[in-house]
VOPAGU-2260 file (C-alpha; in pm, 1 decimal, decimal comma):
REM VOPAGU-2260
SITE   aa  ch    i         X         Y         Z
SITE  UNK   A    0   14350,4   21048,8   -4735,2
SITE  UNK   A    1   14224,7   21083,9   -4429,2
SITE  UNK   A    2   14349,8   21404,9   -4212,6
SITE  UNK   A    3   14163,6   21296,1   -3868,8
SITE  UNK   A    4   14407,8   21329,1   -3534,5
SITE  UNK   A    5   14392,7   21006,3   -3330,1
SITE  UNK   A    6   14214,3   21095,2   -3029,3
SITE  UNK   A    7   14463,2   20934,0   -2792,2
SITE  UNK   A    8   14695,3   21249,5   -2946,5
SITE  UNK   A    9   14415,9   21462,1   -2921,7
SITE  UNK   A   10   14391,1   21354,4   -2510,9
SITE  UNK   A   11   14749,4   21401,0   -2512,6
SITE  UNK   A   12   14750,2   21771,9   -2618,9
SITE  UNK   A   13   14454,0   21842,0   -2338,3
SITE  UNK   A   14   14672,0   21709,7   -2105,6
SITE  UNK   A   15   14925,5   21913,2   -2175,4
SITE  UNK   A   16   14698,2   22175,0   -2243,7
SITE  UNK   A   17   14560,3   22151,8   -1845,0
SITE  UNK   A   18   14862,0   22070,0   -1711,4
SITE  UNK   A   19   14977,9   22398,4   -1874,6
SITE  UNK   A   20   14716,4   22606,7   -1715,9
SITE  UNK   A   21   14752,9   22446,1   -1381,0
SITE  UNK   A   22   15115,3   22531,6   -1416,5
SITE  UNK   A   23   15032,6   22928,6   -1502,6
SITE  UNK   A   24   14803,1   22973,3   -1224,3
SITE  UNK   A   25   15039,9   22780,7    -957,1
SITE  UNK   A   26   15280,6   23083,1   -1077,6
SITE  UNK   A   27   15047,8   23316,2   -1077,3
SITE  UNK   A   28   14964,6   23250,6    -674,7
SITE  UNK   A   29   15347,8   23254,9    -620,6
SITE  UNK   A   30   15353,9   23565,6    -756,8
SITE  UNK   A   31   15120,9   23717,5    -588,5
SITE  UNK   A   32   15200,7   23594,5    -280,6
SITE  UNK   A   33   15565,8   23712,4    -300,3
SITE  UNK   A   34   15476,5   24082,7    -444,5
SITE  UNK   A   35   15239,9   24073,9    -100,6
SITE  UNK   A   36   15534,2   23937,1     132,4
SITE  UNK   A   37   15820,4   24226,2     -51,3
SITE  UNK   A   38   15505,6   24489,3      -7,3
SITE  UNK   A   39   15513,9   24427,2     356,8
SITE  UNK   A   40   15893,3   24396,7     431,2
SITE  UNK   A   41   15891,7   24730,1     214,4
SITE  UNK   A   42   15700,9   24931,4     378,0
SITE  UNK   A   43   15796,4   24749,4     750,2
SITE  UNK   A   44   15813,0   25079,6     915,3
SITE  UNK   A   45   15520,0   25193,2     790,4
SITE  UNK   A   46   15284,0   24957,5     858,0
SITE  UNK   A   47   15444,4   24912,6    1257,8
SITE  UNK   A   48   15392,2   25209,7    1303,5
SITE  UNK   A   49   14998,9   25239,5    1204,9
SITE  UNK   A   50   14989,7   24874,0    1430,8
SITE  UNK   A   51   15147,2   25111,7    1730,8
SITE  UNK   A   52   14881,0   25388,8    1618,0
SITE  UNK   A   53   14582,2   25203,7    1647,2
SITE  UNK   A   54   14629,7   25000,0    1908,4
SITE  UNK   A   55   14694,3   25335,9    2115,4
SITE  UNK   A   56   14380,8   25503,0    1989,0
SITE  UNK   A   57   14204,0   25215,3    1996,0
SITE  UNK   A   58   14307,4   25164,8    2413,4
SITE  UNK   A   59   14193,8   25542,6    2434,8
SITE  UNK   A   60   13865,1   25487,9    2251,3
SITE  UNK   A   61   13807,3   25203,3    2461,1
SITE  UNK   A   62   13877,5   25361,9    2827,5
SITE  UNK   A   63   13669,3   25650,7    2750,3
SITE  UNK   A   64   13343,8   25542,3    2513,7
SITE  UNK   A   65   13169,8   25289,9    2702,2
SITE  UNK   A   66   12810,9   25141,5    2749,9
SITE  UNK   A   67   12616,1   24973,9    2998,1
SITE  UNK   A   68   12370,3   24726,5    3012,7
SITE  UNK   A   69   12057,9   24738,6    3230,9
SITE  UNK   A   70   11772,7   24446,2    3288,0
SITE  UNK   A   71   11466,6   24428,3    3506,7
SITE  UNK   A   72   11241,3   24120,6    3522,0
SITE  UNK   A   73   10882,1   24236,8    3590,1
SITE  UNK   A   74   10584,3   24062,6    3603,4
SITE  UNK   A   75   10305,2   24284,9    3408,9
SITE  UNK   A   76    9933,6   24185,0    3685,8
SITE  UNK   A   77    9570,0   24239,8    3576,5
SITE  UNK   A   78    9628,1   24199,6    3219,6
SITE  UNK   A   79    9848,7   24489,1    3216,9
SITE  UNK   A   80   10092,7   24384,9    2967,3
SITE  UNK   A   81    9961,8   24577,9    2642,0
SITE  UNK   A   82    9969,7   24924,1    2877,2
SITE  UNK   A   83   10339,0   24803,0    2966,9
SITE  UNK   A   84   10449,8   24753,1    2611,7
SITE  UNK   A   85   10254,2   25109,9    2503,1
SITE  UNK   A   86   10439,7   25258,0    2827,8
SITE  UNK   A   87   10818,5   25093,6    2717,7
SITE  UNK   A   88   10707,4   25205,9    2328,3
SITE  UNK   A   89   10690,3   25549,6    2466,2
SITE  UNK   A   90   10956,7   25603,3    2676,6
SITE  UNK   A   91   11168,1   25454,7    2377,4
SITE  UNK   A   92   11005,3   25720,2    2129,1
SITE  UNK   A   93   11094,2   26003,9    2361,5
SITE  UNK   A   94   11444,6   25864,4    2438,8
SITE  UNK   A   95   11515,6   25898,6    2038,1
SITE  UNK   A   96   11379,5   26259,5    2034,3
SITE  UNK   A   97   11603,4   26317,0    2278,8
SITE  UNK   A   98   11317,9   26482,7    2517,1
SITE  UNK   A   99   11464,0   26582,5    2823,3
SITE  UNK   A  100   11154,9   26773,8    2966,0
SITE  UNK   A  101   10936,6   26429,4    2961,2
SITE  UNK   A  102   11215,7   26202,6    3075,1
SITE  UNK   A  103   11323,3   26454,9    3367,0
SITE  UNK   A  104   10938,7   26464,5    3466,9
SITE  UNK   A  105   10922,0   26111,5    3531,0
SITE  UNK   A  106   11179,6   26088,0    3759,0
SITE  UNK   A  107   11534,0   26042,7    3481,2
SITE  UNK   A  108   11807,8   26243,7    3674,9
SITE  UNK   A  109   12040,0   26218,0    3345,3
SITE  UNK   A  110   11783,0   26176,2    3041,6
SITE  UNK   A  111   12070,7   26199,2    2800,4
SITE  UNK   A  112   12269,8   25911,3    2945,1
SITE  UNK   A  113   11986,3   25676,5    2845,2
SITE  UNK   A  114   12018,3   25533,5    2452,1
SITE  UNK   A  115   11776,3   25338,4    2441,5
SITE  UNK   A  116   11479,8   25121,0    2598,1
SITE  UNK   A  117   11306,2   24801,5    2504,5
SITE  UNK   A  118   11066,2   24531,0    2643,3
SITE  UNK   A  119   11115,4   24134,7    2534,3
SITE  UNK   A  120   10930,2   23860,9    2693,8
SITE  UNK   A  121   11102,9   23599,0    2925,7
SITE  UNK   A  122   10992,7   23291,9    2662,6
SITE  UNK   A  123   10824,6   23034,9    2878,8
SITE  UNK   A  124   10579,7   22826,4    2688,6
SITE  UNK   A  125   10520,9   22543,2    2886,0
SITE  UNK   A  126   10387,0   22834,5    3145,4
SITE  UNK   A  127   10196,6   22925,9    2875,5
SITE  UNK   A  128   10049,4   22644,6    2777,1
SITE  UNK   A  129    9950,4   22581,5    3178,5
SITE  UNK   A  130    9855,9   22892,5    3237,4
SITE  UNK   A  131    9703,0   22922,0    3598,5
SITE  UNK   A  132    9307,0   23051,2    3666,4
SITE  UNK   A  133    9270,7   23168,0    4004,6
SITE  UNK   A  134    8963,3   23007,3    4093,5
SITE  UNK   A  135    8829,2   22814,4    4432,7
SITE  UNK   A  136    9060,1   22510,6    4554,8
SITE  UNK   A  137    8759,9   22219,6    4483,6
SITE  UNK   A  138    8699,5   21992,1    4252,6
SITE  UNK   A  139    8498,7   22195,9    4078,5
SITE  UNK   A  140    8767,2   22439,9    4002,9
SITE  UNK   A  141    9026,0   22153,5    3960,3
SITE  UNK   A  142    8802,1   22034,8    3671,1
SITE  UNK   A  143    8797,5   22377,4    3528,9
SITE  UNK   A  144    9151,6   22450,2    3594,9
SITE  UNK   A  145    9240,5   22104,7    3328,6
SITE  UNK   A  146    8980,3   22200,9    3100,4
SITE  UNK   A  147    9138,9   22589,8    3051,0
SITE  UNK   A  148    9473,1   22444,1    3020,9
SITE  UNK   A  149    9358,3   22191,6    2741,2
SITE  UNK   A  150    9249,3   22479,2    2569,5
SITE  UNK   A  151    9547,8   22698,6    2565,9
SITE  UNK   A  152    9704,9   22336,6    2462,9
SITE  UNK   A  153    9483,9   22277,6    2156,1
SITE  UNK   A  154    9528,9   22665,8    2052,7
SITE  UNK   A  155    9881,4   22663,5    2071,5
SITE  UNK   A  156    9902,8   22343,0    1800,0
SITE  UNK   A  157    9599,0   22563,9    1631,8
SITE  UNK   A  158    9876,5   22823,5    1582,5
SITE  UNK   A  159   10160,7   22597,9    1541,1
SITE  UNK   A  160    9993,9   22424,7    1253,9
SITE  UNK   A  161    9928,3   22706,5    1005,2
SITE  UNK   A  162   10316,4   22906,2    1114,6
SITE  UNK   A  163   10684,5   22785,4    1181,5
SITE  UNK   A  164   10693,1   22695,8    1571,1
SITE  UNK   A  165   10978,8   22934,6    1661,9
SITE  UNK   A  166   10756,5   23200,9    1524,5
SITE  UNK   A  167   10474,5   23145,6    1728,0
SITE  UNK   A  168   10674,0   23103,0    2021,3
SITE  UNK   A  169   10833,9   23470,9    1966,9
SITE  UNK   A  170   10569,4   23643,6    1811,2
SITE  UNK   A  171   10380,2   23969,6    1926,3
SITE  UNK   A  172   10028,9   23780,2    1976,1
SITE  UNK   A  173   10244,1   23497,9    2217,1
SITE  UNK   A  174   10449,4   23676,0    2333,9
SITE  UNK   A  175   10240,7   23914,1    2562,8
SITE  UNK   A  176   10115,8   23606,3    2734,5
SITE  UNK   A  177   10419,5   23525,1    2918,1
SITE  UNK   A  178   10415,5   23545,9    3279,2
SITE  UNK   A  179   10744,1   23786,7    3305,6
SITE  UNK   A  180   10920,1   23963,9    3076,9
SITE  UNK   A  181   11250,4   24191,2    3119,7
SITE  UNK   A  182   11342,5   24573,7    3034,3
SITE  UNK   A  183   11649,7   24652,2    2873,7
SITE  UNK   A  184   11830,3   24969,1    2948,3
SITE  UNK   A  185   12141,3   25092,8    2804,0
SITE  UNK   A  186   12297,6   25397,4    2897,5
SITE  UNK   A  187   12615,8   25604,3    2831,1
SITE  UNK   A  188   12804,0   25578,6    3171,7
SITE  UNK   A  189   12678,7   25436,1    3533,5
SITE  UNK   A  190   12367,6   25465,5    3675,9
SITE  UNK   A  191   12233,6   25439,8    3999,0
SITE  UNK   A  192   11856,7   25271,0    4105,2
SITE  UNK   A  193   11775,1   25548,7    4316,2
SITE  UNK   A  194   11779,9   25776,0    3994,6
SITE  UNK   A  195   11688,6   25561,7    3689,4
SITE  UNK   A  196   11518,8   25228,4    3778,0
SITE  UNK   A  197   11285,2   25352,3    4091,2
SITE  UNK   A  198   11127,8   25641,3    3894,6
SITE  UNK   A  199   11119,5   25430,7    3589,9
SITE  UNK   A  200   10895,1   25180,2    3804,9
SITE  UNK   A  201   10718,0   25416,0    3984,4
SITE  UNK   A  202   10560,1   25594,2    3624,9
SITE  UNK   A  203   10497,6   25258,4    3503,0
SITE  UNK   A  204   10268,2   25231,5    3846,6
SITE  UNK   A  205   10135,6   25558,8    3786,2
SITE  UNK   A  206    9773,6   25359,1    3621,2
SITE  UNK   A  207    9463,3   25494,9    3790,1
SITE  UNK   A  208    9274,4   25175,9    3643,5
SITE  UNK   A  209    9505,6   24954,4    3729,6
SITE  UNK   A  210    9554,1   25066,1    4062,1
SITE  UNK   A  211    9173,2   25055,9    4140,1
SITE  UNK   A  212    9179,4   24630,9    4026,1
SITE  UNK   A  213    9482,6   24594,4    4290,9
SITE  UNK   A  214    9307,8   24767,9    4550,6
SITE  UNK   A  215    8966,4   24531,7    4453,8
SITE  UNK   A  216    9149,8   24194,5    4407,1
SITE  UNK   A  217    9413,2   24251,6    4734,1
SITE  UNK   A  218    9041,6   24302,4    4921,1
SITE  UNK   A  219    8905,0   24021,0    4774,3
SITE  UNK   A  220    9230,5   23825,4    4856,5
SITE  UNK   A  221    9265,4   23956,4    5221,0
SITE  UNK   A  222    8869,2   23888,7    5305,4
SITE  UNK   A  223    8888,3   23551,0    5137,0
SITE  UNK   A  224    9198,9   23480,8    5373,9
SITE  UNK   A  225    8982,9   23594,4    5665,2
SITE  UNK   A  226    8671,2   23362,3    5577,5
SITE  UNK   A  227    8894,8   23093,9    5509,1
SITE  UNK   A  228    9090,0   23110,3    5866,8
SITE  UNK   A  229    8742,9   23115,1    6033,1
SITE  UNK   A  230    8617,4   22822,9    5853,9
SITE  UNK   A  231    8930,9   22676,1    5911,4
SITE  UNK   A  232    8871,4   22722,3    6318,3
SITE  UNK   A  233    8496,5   22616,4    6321,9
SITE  UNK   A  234    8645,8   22270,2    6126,0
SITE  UNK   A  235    8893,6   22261,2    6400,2
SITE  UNK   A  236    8641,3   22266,0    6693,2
SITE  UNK   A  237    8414,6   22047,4    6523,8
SITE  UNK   A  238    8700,0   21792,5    6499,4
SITE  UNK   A  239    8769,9   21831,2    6832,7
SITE  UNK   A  240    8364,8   21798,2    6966,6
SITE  UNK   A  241    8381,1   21466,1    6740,3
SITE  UNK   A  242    8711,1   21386,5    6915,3
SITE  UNK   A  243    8574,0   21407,2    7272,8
SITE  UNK   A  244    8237,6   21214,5    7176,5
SITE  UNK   A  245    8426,2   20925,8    7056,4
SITE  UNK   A  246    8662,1   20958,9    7366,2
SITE  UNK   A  247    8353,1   20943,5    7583,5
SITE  UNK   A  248    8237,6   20650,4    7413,2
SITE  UNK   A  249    7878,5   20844,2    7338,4
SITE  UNK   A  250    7860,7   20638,0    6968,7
SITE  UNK   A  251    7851,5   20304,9    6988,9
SITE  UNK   A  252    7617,1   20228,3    6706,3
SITE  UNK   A  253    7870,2   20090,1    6413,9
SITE  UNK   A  254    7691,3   20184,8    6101,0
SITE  UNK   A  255    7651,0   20582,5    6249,8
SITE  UNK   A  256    7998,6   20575,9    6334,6
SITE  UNK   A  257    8129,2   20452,1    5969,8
SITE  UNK   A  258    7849,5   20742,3    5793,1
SITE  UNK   A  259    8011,6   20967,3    6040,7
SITE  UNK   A  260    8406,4   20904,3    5982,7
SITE  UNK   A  261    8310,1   20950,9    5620,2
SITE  UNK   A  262    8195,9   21266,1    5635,0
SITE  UNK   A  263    8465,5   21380,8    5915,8
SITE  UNK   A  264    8727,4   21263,7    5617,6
SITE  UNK   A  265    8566,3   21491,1    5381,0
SITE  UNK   A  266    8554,8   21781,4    5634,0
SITE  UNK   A  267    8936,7   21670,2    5691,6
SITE  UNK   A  268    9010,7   21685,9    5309,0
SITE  UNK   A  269    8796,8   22042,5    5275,5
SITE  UNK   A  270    9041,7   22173,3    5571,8
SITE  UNK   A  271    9373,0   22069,7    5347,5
SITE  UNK   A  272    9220,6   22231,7    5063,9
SITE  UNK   A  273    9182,6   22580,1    5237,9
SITE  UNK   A  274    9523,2   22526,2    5370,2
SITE  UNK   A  275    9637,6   22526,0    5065,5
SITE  UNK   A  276    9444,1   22786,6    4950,0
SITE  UNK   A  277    9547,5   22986,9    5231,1
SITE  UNK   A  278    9918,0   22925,9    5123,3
SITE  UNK   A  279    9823,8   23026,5    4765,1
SITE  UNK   A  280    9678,5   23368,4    4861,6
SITE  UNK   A  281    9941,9   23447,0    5077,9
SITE  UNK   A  282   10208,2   23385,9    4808,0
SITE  UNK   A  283    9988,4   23611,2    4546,5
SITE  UNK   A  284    9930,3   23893,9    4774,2
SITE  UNK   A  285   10339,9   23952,4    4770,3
SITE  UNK   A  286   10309,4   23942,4    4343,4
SITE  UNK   A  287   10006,4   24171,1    4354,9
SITE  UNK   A  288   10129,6   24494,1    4584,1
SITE  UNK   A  289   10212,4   24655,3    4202,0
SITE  UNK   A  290   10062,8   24644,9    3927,9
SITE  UNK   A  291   10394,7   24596,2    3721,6
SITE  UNK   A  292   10587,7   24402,6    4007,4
SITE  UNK   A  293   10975,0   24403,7    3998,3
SITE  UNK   A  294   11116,4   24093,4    4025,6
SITE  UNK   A  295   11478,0   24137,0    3973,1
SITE  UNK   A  296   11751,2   24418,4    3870,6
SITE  UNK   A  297   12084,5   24378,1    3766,9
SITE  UNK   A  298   12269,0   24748,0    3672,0
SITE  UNK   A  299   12577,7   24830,4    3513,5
SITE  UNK   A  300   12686,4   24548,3    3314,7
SITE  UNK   A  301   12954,7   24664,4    3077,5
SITE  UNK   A  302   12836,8   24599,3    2703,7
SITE  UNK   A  303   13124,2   24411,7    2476,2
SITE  UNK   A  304   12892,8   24343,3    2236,6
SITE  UNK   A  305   12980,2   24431,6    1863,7
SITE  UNK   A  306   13302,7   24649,6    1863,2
SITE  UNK   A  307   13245,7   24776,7    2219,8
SITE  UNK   A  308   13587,7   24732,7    2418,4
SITE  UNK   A  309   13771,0   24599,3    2104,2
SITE  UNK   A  310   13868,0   24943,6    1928,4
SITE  UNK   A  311   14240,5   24794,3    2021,2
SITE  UNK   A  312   14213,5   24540,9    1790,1
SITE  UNK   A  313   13995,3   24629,4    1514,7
SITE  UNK   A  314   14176,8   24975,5    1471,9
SITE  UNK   A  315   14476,3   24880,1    1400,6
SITE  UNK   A  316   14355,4   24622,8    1069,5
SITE  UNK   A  317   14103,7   24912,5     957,6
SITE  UNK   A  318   14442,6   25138,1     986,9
SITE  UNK   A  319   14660,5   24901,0     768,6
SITE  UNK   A  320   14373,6   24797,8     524,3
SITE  UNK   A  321   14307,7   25122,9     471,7
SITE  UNK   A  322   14765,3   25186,1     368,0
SITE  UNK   A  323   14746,7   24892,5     178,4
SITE  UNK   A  324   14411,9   25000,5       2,9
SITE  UNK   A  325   14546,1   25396,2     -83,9
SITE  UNK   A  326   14879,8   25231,7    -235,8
SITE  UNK   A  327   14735,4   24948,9    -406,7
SITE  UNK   A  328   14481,7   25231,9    -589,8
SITE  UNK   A  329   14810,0   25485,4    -614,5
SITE  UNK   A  330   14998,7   25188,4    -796,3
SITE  UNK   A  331   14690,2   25125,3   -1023,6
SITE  UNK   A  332   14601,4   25509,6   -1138,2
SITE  UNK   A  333   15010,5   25568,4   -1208,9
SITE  UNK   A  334   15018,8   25220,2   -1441,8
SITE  UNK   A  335   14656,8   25356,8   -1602,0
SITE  UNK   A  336   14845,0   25692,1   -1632,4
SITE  UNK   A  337   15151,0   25554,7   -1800,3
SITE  UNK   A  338   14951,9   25333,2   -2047,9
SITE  UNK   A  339   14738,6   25569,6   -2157,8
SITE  UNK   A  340   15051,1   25805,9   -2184,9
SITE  UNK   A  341   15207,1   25541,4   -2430,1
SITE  UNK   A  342   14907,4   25472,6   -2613,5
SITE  UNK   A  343   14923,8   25843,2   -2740,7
């Protein structure tokens, strides 16, 4: 006789089996949920008051432990930018040694207000990619101009094609090829220019090397200027002899005159050029009068990053998590206690 349960009966009983289980754990949540609600009306007094607590010591904290946030753009010239990241590395080395003595002797009024110091580039890669050579305005140098900016183009898909673009982009060996890059300062309490940033600048100047390659290339620059301006002039009288031939009506041959306008377009052209150039040298001579140029400062930006400024808020959970956290281990080492106490 067989003694097999028909498996629509056996379905049934899992059913009821889940349905069960479903039921239990639905209860179980209630449960919980209640004891939580009756833990909270309980201890009502309690727990407003550690709310009223924290959010008072958490408005003190707040008013009186502060930091600041400090940025300068600079613009690292004459492939200074490794001696401004060794520089930046030190200053940060001494600033977590707390070394007064070296930070007062470079101009720090209030060493121990400072916490801390970094570099990061200002990510720019399409500057990158076209990075400028300062070279002669002619064709020649337009030429080489394209060809050195197809070749930072065909190393930077070199680099991207054996690493992950975004590391490229932001590592060490790209990034101190950008054109500017910013300090970060932050500090304790206010500062003021005249006492942190200007010294901090002037020590980072402080390069005899350095200085000696701005003094050669702003000579170079200003006698270049100077040649340039005269050529300019003897192009300008020469334009103007030309002028008053063809006023006097001294060429009248037709096939002179045409060889002639070409070459007085060309001298017209080579005039624009130096123009330019002109322009060109007078905007680098106001990038190159440091050798780590300041662009830009902005001081005293309150930091709210992380818990800064929001003590108010976040003491007054850690107070109550912490209540709730000492009774809930209370109410589990007394019902351990009295178990074991039975089980005697």
């Amino acid at each position: 006789m067989s003694t097999n349960v028909p498996s629509d009966q056996n379905e049934e009983i899992d059913l009821m089996q889940i349905s069960k289980m479903i039921g239990s754990f639905s209860q179980g949540i209630k449960m919980t949920i209640f004891k939580y609600i009756r833990f909270f009306i309980k201890n009502r007094v309690v727990i407003s008051g550690l709310l009223l607590i924290g959010f008072g010591v958490g408005i003190y904290f707040d008013s009186t432990i502060k930091s600041y946030n400090h940025q300068i753009i600079v613009k690292p010239n004459f492939g200074s930018t490794e001696y401004l990241y060794s520089k930046i590395d030190l200053i940060e080395s001494k600033i977590k040694q707390k070394d007064t003595v070296f930070l007062k002797s470079i101009g720090i009024e209030s060493p121990l207000n400072i916490t801390l110091i970094e570099i990061n580039p200002i990510i720019d890669i399409y500057s990158f990619v076209n990075s400028k050579v300062i070279t002669d305005v002619n064709a020649k140098a337009i030429t080489d101009k394209s060809e050195n900016n197809t070749l930072n183009l065909e190393l930077f898909k070199l680099l991207t094609e054996a690493d992950d673009i975004n590391k490229v982009i932001q590592g060490k060996l790209t990034s101190k090829n950008y054109s500017y890059y910013t300090i970060n300062i932050n500090s304790k309490d206010f500062i003021l220019e005249e006492n942190t940033i200007i010294p901090l600048l002037k020590y980072l100047n402080q390069n005899e090397y350095f200085n000696k390659v701005r003094s050669t290339a702003l000579s170079n620059i200003i006698l270049k200027m100077k040649k340039n301006e005269e050529i300019i002039i003897q192009i300008d009288n020469l334009l103007n002899e030309f002028s008053s031939s063809i006023n006097g009506g001294q060429k009248s041959n037709k096939l002179v005159y045409y060889n002639e306008n070409n070459q007085i377009n060309e001298i017209i052209a080579s005039k624009n050029n130096l123009i330019w150039e002109l322009g060109c040298q007078r905007t680098e001579l106001l990038d190159i009068d440091a050798v780590i140029k300041k662009i830009s400062c902005v001081t005293n930006v309150q930091n709210n990053e992380n818990i800064n400024g929001k003590l108010k808020f976040i003491l007054p959970l850690f107070f109550i998590f912490g209540f709730i956290l000492v009774r809930f281990s209370l109410g589990f080492y007394n019902k351990q206690k009295r178990l074991s106490e039975l089980n005697r």
